[in-house]
C-alpha positions in Angstrom: 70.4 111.4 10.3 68.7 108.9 12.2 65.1 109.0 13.1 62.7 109.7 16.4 62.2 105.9 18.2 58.1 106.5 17.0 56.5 107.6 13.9 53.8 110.0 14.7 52.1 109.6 11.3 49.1 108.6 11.9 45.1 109.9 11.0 44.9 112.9 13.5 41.7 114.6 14.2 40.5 117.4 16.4 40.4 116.4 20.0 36.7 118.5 20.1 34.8 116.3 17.6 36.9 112.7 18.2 35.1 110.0 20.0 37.6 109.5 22.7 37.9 106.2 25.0 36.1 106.9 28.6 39.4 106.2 30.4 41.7 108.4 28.8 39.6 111.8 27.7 40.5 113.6 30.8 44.0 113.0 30.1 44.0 113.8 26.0 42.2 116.6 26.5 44.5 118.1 29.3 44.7 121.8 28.8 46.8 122.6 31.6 50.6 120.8 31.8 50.5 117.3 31.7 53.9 117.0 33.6 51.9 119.1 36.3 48.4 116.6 36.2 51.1 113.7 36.2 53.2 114.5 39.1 50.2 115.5 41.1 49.1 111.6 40.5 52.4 110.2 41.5 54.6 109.5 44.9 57.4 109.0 42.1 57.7 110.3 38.7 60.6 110.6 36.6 62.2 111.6 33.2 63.8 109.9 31.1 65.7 111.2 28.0 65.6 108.3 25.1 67.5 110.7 22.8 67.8 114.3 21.5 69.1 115.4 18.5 69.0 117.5 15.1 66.9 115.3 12.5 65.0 116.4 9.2 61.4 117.5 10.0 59.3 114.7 8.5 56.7 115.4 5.7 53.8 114.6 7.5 54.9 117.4 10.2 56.3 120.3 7.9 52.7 121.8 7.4 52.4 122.1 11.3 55.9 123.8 11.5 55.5 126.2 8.3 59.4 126.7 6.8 61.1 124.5 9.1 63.1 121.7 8.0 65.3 120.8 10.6 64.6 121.0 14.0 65.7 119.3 17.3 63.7 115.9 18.1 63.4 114.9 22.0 62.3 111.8 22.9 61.2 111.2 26.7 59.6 108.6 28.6 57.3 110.1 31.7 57.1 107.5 34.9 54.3 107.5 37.0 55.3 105.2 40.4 57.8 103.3 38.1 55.6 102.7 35.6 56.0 104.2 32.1 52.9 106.4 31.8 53.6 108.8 28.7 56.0 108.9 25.4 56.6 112.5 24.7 58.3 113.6 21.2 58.8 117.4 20.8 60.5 119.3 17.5 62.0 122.3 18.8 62.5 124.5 15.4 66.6 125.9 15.8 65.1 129.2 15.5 63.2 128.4 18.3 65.8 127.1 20.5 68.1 130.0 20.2 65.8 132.8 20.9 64.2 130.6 24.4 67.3 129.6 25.9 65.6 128.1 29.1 64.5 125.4 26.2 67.8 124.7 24.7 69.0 123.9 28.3 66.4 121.8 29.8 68.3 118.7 30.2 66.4 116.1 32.5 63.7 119.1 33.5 60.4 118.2 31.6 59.2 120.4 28.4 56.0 121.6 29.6 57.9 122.8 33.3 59.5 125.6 31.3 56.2 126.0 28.5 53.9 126.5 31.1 55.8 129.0 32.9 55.7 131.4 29.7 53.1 134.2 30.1 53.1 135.1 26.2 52.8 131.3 25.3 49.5 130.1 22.8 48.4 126.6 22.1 46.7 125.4 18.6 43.7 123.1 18.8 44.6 119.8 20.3 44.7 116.8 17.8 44.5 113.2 18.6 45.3 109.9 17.2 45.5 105.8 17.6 49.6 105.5 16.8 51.8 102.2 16.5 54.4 101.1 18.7 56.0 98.6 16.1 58.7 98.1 18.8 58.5 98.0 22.7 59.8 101.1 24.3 61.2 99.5 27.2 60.2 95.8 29.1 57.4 96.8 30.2 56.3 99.1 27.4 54.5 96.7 25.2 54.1 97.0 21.2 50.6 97.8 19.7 48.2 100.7 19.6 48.1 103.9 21.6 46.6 107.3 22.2 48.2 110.3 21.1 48.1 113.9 21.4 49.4 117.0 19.8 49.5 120.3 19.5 51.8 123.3 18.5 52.9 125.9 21.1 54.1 129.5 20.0 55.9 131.1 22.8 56.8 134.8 22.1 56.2 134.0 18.3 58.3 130.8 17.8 57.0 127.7 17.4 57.3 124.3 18.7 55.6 120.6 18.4 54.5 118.5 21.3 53.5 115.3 21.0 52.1 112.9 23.6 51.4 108.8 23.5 49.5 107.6 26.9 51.0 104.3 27.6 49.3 101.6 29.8 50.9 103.1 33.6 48.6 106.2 32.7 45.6 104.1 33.7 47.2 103.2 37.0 47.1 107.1 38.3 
């Protein structure tokens, strides 16, 4: 098995008690849908899948998905007005996929279109983090640090990891 295009490993904290940059806090501490806060910022957004596929849960994950150890890693870059805004990684437990089949199917829809439209959906505490882009994502995605967020949502009891990196064309909206 391969692995996702970004490590997420890095020192996360609760999003309450971090000391956040000015510029970005709105956006990390989103409660809402991002896809929804984006797309209301943009004349153009799109999605683009980088890759989707079965892969190990790492280590540094398996104690925010309790018992899973392989789950289904998408990889997405959000566009804001042509300009890569957000890196989205989810892990979408098997278990999880089977019994919320509006997930297993989203194809180019964005994550948190179908998420947010769950009435019996819960969200753990938001965590953030500085993560490392050791390689660009695109041209004009450039390596180096970034803010991340993460959090785990349980829709009708079964779990699933989102994770969000704000690139540079977040600043733009």
């Amino acid at each position: 098995m391969t692995k996702p295009a970004i490590s997420l490993a890095a020192d996360w904290q609760n999003a309450s008690t971090a000391t956040l940059p000015p510029l970005l806090m709105a956006w990390l501490l989103e409660s809402g849908s991002l896809t929804a806060r984006l797309k209301s910022r943009a004349n153009d957004f799109q999605l683009q899948i980088l890759q989707q596929q079965q892969l190990d849960v790492p280590v540094f994950l398996q104690p925010l998905l309790p018992g899973v150890r392989v789950a289904q890693c998408r990889e997405v870059v959000m566009s804001c007005n042509k300009l890569p805004s957000v890196y989205a990684q989810s892990w979408l437990p098997l278990s999880t996929l089977a019994a919320l089949q509006p997930l297993a199917e989203l194809g180019e829809q964005p994550l948190g279109e179908v998420i947010f439209q769950q009435q019996n959906r819960v969200r753990s505490t938001l965590e953030v983090a500085r993560v490392q882009l050791q390689q660009p994502l695109a041209v004009t995605v450039a390596s180096g640090e970034y803010w991340a967020r993460r959090s785990v949502f349980t829709v009708a009891g079964y779990p699933l990891l989102v994770a969000e990196v704000f690139l540079d064309g977040v600043l733009a909206l």
